[in-house]
C-alpha positions as CSV (number, residue, x, y, z in Angstrom):
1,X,-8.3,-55.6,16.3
2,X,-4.3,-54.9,16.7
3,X,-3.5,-51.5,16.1
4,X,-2.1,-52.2,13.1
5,X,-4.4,-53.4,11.4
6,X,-6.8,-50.2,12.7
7,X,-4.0,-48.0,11.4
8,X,-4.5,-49.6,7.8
9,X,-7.9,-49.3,8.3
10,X,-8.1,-46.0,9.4
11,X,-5.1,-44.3,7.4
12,X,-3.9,-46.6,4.9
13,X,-7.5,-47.0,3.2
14,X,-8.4,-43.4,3.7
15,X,-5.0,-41.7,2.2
16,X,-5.0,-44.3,-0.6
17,X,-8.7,-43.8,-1.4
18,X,-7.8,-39.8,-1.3
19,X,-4.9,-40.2,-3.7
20,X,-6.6,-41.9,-5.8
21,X,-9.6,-39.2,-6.3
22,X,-6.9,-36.8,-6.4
23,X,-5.1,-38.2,-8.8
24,X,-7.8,-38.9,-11.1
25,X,-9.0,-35.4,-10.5
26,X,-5.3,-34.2,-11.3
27,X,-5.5,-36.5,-14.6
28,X,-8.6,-34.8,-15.5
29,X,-7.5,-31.2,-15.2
30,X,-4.3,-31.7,-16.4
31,X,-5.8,-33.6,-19.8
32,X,-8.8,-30.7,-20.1
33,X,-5.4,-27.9,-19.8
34,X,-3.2,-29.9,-22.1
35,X,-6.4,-30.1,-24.4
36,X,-7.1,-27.0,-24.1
37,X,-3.3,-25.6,-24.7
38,X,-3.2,-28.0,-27.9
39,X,-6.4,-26.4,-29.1
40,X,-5.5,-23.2,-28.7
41,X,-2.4,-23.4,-30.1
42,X,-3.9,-24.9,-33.1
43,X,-6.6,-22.4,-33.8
44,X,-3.3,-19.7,-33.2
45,X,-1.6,-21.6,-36.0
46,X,-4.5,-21.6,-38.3
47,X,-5.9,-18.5,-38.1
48,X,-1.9,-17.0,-38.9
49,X,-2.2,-19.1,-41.6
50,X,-6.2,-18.3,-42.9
51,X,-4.8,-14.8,-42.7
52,X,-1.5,-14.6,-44.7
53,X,-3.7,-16.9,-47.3
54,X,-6.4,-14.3,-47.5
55,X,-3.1,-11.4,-48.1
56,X,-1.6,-13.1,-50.9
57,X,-5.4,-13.1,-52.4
58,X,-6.2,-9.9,-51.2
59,X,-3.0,-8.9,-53.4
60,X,-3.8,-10.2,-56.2
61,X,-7.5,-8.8,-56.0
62,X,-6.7,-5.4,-55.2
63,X,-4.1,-5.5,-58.7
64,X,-6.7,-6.9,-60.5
65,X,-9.3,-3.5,-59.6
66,X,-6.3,-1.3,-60.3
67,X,-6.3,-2.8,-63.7
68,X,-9.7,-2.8,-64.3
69,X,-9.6,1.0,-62.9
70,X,-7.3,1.7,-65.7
71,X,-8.8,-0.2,-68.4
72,X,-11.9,2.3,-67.8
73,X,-9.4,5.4,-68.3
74,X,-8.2,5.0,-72.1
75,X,-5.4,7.3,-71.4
76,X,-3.8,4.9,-69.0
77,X,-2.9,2.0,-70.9
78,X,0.8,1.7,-70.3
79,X,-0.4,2.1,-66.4
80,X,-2.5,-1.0,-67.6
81,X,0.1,-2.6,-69.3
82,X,2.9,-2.1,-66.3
83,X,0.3,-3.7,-63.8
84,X,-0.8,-6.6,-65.6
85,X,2.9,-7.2,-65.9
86,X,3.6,-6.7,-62.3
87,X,0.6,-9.3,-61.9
88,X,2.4,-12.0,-63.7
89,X,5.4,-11.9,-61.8
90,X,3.5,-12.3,-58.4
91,X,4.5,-15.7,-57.0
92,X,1.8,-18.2,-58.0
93,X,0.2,-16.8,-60.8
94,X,0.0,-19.0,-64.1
95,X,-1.4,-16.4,-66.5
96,X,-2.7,-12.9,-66.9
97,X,-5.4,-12.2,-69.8
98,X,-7.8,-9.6,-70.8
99,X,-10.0,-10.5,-73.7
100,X,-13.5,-9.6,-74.9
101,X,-15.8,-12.4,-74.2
102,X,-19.4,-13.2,-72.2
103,X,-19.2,-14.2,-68.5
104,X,-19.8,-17.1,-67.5
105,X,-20.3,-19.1,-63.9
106,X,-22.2,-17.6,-60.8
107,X,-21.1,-13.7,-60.4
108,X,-21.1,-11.1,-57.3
109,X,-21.0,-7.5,-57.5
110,X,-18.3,-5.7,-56.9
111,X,-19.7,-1.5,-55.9
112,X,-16.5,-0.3,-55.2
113,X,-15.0,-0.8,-58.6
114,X,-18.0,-1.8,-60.5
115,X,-17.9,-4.6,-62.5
116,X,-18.3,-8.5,-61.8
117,X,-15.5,-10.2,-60.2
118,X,-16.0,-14.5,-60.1
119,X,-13.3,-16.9,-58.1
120,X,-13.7,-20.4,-59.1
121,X,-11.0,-23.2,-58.8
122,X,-10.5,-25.8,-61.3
123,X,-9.7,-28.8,-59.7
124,X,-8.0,-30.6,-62.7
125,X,-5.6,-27.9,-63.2
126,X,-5.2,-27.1,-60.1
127,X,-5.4,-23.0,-60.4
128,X,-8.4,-20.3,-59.0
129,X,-9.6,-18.9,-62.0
130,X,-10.1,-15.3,-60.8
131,X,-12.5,-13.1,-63.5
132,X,-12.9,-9.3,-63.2
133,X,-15.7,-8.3,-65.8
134,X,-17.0,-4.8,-67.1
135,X,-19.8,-4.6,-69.1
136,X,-19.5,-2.6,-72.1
137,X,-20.9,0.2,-74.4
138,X,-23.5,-2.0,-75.3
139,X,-25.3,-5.5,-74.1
140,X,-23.6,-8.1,-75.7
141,X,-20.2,-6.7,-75.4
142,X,-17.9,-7.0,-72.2
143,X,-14.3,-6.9,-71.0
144,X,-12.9,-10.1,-68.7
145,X,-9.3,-10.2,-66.8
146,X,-8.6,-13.4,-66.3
147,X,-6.2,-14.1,-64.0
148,X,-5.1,-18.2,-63.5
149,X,-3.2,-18.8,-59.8
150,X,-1.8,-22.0,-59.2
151,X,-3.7,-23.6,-56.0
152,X,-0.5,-24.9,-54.7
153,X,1.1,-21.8,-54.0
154,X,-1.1,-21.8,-50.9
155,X,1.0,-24.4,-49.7
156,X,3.8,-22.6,-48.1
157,X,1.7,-20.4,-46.1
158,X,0.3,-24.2,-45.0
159,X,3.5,-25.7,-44.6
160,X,5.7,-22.5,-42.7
161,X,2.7,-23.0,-39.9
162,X,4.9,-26.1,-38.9
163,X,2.6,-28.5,-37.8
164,X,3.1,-31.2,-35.3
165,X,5.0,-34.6,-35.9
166,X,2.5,-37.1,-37.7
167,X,0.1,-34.2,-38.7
168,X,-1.1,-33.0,-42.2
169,X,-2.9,-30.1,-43.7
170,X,-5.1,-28.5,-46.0
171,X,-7.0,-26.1,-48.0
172,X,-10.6,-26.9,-48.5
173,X,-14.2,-25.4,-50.3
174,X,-16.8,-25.2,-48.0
175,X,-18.1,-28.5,-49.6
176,X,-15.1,-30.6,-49.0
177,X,-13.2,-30.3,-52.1
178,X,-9.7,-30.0,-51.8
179,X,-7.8,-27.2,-53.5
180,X,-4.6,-28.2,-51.8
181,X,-2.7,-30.9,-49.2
182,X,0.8,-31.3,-47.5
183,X,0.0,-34.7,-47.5
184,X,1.2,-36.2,-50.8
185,X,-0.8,-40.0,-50.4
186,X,-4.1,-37.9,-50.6
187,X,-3.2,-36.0,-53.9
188,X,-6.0,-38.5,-55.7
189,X,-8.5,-38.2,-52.9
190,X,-11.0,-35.2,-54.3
191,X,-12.6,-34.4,-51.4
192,X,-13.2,-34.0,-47.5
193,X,-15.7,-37.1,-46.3
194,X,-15.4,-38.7,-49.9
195,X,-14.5,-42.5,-47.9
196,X,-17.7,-42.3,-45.5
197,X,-15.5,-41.2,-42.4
198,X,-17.9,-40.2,-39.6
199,X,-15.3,-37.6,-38.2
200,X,-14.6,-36.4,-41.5
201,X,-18.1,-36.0,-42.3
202,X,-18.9,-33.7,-38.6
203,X,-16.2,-31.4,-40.0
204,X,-17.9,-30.8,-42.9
205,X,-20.9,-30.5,-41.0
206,X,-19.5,-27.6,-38.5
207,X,-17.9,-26.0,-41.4
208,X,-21.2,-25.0,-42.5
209,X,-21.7,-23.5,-39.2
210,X,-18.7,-22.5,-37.5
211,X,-15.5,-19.9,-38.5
212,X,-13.4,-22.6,-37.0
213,X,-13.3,-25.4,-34.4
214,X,-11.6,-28.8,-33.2
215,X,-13.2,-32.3,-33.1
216,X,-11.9,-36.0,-31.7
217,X,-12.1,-39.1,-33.4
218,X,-13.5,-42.2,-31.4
219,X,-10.8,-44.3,-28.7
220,X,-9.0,-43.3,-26.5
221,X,-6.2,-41.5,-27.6
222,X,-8.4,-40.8,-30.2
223,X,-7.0,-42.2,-33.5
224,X,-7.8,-38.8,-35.3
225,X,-8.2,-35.2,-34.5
226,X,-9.3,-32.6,-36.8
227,X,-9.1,-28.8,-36.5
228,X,-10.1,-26.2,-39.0
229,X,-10.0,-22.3,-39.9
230,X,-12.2,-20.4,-42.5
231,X,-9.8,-18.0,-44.4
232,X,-11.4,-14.9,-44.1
233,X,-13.7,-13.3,-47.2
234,X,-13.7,-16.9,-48.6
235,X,-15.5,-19.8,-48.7
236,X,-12.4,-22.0,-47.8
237,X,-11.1,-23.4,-44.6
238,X,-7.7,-24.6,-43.2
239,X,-7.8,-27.6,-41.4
240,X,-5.1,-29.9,-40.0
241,X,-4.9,-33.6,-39.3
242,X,-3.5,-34.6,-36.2
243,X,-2.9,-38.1,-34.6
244,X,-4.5,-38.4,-31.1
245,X,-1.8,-40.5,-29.4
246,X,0.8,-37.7,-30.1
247,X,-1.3,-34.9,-29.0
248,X,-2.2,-36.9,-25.7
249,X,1.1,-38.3,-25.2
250,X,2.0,-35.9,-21.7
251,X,-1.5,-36.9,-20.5
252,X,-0.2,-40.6,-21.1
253,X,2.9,-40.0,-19.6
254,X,1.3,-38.3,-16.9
255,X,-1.2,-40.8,-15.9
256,X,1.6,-43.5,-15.6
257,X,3.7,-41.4,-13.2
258,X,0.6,-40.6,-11.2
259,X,-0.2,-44.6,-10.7
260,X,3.7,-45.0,-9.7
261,X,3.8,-41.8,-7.7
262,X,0.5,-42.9,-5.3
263,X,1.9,-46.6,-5.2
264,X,5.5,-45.7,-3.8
265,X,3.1,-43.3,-1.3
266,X,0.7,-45.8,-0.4
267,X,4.0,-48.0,0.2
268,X,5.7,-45.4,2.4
269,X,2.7,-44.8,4.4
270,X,2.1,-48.8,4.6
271,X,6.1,-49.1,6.5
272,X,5.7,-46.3,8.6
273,X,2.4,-47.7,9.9
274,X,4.1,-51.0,11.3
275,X,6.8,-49.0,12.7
276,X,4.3,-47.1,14.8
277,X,4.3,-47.6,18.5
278,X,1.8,-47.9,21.0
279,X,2.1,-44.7,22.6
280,X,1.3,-42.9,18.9
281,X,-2.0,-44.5,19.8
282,X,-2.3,-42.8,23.2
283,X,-0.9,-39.6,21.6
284,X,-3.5,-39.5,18.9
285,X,-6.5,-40.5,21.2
286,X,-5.2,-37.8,23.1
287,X,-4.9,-35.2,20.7
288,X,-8.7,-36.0,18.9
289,X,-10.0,-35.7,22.3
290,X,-8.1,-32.5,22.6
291,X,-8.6,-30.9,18.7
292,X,-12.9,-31.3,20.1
293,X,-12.3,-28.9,22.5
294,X,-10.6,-26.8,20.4
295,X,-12.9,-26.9,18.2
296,X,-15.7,-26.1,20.7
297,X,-13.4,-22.6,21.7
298,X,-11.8,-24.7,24.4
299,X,-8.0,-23.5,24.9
300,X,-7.7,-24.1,28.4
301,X,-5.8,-27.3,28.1
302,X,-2.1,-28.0,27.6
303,X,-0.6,-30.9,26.7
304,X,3.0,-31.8,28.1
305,X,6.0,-31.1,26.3
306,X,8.9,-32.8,28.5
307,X,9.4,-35.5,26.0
308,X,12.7,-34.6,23.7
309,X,11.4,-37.2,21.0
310,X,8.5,-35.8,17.9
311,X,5.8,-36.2,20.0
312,X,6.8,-33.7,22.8
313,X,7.9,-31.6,19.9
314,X,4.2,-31.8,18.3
315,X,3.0,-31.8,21.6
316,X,4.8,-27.6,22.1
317,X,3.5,-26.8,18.7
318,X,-0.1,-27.6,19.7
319,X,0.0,-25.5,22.6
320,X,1.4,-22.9,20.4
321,X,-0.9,-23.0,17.9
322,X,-3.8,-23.3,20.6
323,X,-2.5,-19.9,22.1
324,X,-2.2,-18.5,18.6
325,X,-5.5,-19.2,17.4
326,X,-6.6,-17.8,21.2
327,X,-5.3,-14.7,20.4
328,X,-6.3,-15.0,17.0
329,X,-10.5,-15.5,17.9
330,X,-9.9,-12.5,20.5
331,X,-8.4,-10.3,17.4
332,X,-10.9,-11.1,15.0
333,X,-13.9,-10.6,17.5
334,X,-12.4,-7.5,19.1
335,X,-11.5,-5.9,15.6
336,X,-12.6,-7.6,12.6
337,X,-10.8,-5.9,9.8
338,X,-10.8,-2.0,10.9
339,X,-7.6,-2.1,12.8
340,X,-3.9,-2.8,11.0
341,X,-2.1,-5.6,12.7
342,X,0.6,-3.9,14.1
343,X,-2.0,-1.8,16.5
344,X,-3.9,-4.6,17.1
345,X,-1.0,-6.4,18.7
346,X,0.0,-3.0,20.4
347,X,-3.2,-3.2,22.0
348,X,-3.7,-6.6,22.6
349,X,-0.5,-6.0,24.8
350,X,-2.9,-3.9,26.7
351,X,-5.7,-6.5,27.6
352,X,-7.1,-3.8,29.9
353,X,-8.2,-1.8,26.5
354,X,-10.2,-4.7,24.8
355,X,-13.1,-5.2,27.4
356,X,-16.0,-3.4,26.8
357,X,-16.1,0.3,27.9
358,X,-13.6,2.5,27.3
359,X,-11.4,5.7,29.1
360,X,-10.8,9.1,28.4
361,X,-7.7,9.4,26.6
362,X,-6.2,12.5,24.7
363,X,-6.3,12.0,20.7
364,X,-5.8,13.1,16.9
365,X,-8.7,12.8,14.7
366,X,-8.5,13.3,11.1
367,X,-11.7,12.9,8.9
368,X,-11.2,13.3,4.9
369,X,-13.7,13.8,1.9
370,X,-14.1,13.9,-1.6
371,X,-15.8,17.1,-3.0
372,X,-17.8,16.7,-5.5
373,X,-18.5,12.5,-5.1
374,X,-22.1,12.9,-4.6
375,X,-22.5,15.1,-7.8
376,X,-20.2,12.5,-9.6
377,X,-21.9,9.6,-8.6
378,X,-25.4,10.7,-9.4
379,X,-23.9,11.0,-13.0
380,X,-22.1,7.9,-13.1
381,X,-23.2,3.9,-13.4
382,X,-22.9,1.9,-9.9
383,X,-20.4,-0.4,-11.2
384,X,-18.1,3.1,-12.0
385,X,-19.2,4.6,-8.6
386,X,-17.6,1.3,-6.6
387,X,-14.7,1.0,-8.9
388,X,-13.4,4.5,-8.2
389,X,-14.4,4.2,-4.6
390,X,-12.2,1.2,-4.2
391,X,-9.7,2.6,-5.8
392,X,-9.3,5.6,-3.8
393,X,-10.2,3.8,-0.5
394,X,-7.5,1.6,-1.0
395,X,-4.6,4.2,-1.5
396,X,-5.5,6.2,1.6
397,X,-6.0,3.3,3.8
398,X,-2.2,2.0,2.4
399,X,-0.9,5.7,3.8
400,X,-3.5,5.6,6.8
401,X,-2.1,2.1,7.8
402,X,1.6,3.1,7.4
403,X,1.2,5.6,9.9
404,X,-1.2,3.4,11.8
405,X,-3.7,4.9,12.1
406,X,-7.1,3.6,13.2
407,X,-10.3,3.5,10.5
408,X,-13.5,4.2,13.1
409,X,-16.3,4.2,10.2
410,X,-16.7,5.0,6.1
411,X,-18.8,7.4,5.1
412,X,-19.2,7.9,1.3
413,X,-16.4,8.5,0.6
414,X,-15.3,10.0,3.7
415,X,-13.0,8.1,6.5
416,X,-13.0,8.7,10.0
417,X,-9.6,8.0,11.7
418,X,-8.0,9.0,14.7
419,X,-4.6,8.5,15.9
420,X,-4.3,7.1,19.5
421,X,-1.3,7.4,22.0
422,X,-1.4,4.1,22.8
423,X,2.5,3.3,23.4
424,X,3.8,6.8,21.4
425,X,3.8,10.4,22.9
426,X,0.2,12.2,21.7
427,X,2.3,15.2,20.2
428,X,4.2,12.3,17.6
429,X,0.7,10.9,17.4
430,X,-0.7,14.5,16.4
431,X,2.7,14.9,13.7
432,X,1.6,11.3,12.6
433,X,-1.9,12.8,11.7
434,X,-0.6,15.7,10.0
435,X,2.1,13.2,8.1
436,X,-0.9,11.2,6.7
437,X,-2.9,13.9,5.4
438,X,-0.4,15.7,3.5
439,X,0.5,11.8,2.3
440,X,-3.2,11.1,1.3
441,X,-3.4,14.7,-0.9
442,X,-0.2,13.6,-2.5
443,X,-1.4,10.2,-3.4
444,X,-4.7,11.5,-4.8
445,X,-3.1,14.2,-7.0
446,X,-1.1,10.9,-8.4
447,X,-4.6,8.9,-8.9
448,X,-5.6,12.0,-10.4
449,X,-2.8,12.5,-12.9
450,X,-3.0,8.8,-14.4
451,X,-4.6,7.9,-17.9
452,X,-7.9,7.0,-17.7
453,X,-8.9,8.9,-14.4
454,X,-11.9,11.4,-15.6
455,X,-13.9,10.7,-13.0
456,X,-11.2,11.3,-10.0
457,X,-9.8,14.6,-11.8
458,X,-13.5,16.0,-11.3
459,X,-13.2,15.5,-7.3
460,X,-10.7,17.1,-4.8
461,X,-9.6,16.2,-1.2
462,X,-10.3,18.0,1.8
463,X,-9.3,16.8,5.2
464,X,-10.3,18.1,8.9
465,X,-7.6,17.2,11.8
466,X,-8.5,18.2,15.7
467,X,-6.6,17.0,19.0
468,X,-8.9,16.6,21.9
469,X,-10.2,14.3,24.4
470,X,-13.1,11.3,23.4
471,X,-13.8,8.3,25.0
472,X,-11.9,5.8,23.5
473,X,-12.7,1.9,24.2
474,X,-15.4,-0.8,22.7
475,X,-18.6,0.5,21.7
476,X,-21.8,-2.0,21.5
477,X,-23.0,-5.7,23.3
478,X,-21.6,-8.3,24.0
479,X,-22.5,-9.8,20.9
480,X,-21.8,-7.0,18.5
481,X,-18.6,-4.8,19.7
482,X,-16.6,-2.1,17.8
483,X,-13.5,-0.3,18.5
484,X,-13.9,3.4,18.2
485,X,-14.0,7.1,19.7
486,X,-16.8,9.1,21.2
487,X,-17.0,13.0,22.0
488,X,-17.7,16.6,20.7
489,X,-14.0,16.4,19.3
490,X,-15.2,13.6,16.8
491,X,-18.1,16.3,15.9
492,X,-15.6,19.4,16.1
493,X,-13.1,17.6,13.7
494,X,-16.1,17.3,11.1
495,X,-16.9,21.4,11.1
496,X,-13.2,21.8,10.3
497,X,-13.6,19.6,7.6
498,X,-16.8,20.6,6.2
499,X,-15.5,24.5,6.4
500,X,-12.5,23.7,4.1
501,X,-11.8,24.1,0.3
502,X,-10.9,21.8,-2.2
503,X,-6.8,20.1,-1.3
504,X,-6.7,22.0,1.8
505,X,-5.7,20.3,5.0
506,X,-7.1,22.2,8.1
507,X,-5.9,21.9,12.0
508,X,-7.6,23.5,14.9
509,X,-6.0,25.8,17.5
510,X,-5.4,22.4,20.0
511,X,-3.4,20.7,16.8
512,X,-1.6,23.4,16.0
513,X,-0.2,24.2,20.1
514,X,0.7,21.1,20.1
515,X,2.5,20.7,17.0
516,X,4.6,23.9,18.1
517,X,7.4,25.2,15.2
518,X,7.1,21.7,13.6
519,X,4.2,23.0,11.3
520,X,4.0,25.0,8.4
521,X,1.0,27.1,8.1
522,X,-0.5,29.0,4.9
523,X,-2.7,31.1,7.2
524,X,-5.1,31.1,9.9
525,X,-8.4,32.2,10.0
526,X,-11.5,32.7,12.6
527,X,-14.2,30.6,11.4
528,X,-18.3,30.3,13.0
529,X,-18.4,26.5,12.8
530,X,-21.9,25.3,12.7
531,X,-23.0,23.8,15.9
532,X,-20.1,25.2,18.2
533,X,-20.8,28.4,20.2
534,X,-17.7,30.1,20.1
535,X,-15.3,31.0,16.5
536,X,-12.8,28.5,16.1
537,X,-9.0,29.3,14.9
538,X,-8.6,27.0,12.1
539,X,-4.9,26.8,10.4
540,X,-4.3,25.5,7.0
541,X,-1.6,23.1,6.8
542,X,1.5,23.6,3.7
543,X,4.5,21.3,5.4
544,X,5.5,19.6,8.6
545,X,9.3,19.2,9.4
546,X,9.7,15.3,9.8
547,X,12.2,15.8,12.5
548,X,10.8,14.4,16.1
């Protein structure tokens, strides 16, 4: 077979049959979000509009107590009289009118005002009846408000909504009966599902069930889409008609420019593939057999890069990236994610450094705590106990890492760094330690001070720093390695820490001599650390002067 045809074969079929999944994966996504958007932005619409319905009733209702309220209090009548006027004039409202009469129709009771209050709507003149009534001094004798409000006034909070072109809307019972419509041709259709529609019919179904939802007609686009909204307090719903092929119209228009967009590819890649020549072939071959290796952790190869043309170009940026992900493997095996970049690459510039073993070098370690964590933790949910963990962790390993510092371990919430002379003079590295800490008790007072932060304000900082000499190098197998110090001063450098008080910041004698004028002390003090056989002169740190 020419090679071609094994191009086609083995990149012209494969990209196209990609493309396509993609593309029809990309359809689906993009329908489900557009969907989804539509749907959303429907229910938005009608709940606005369930809710400024249920206002303008609510209005009514609550003027309709007050009168009732009044009627109760003899001495009140021109109160009475002013309200039931101030009724009439609300927007809507055909009639106003208290007589003396028996109720009639199914009732609910009203406790907070007492009485009976009814809502029914009469279809053929299109009003809610609305009927406050008190019983009286006796049993056959009772009071009614009647209050008439034309059903149509419901349509402006229906129409401001502004539907979508080729959609309708209206207000129904939960039963389907209509007590309003945008949609003049339907003003002699009485109610929802009345012509045997099988979507119409699953509305009024999930309205028995459901505050609100959307459903899809059959086809596709779907020739009908339905969404509805129960008004809230009521036994009516909101519910728009939509036309499918409107609402899917982008996925339409999508899908067409997908099918062009993957034929002009599949075109391009077709051309491209007869203007290949032979030595592409070799070049490929070569690089498979090359990207095996690689893949096996085999980076001893180079390929040549004398060529001017793409392929000695691709060629240099293979043996680039080979060296990169080299020194990439080494980082990630040597340090995982304990060490900030920048002092991985200083120390990667000391190969000598990364094999296992270590030397005796001359260091800053600084070891910081939270009082009171344990305490806090026993008292506080695991979920809580991580959060806040996290949170702190991650704004003292931002300061630790700006003064590059390296993380040996976590303990609780304690962390273990030190601050290694690896390309700097030891006494900047010992400033850089003192830097940090006074940098880490800032940034907790600011956790500390934000809304919401309880838990924090019940803990307080307290950070040990000593300068001494540990074996520094990679501790463990082989297999297993890890970056880190060993030495009484790691163990020294705890006492210090243990023997302080909450948000102080304590050096030993060896920091401070070698911090000279630089540092700022409160006071010094002789302290019996546990463990160490002679007192210790401990200094507690206010300031350092930045200047080198």
């Amino acid at each position: 077979m020419s090679l071609k045809r094994r191009f086609v074969f083995l990149l012209l079929l494969p990209v196209t049959g990609i493309l396509l999944i993609v593309g029809s994966g990309g359809l689906y996504y993009v329908q489900k979000y557009l969907l989804d958007q539509w749907t959303n932005s429907a229910q938005l619409k009608l709940e606005k509009v369930a809710h400024e319905i249920q206002m303008r009733l609510d209005e009514k209702l609550q003027l309709v107590d007050l009168i009732i309220c009044l009627e109760n209090l003899p001495s009140e009548s021109n109160s009475r009289d002013f309200l039931i006027d101030h009724l009439r004039q609300k927007v809507g409202v055909r009639s106003v009118e208290l007589r003396l009469d028996e109720p009639n129709g199914q009732v609910r009771q009203e406790p907070s005002t007492g009485g009976v209050l009814t809502m029914e709507p009469d279809f053929q003149e299109q009003v809610l009846e609305i009927v406050k009534t008190i019983p009286g001094e006796n049993e056959n004798a009772s009071k009614r408000l009647i209050v008439k409000v034309d059903l149509s006034t419901f349509l402006a909070q229906i129409q401001s909504m502004g539907l979508w072109k080729g959609s309708s809307a209206c207000l129904v019972t939960t039963g389907g009966y209509y007590l309003a419509h945008t949609d003049h041709s339907m003003h002699d259709t009485i109610a929802l599902g009345e012509s045997g529609d099988p979507l119409e019919k699953s509305v009024l179904k999930a309205m028995k069930n459901l505050g609100y939802g959307t459903l899809f007609g059959t086809g596709y686009p779907p020739d009908l889409v339905i969404s509805f909204y129960q008004v809230p307090s009521t036994e009516w719903y909101v519910v728009i008609f939509s036309k499918g092929g409107i609402i899917l119209e982008p996925i339409i228009r999508f899908a067409v420019y997908s099918v062009l967009g993957i034929i002009g590819f599949v075109g391009a890649i077709f051309l491209m593939i007869r203007s290949t020549t032979g030595s592409v072939a070799r070049s490929v071959e070569h690089l498979s057999s090359l990207a095996a290796r690689v893949a096996g952790g085999d980076y001893s190869e180079r390929l040549p890069a004398r060529q001017s043309d793409e392929i000695g170009h691709l060629n240099g940026r293979v043996n680039e990236m080979m060296e990169a992900l080299k020194q990439r493997d080494l980082i990630q095996s040597t340090f995982g994610r304990y060490i900030d970049p920048e002092i991985a690459a200083e120390l990667l510039n000391n190969p000598e450094s990364l094999y296992m073993g270590g030397e005796e070098k001359v260091v800053t370690i600084m070891m910081a705590d939270l009082i009171g964590f344990e305490e806090m933790a026993d008292k506080t949910q695991p979920e809580e106990v991580i959060a806040i963990l996290n949170e702190y962790l991650s704004a003292m390993i931002e300061v630790i890492s700006f003064y590059k510092g390296i993380i040996i371990d976590f303990f609780g919430a304690g962390i273990l760094v030190f601050f290694n002379g690896i390309t700097a003079n030891p006494k900047e590295r010992a400033a850089d330690a003192v830097k940090c800490a006074l940098e880490m008790r800032n940034r907790f007072q600011t956790l500390r001070g934000r809304d919401g932060a309880r838990q924090l304000q019940m803990l307080g900082i307290v950070t040990g720093i000593h300068t001494g000499a540990v074996i520094v190098g990679n501790i463990g197998a082989e297999t297993r390695t890890k970056y880190g110090i060993v030495g009484s001063a790691v163990n020294l450098t705890q006492r210090i820490k243990s023997s302080g008080a909450t948000g102080t910041i304590l050096i030993s004698e060896e920091t401070y001599q070698m911090l000279g004028q630089r540092v700022s002390v409160g006071g010094r003090t002789s302290a019996q650390l546990k463990g160490v056989e002679h007192p210790k002169t401990i200094y507690m740190v206010e300031s350092i002067d930045n200047q080198s």
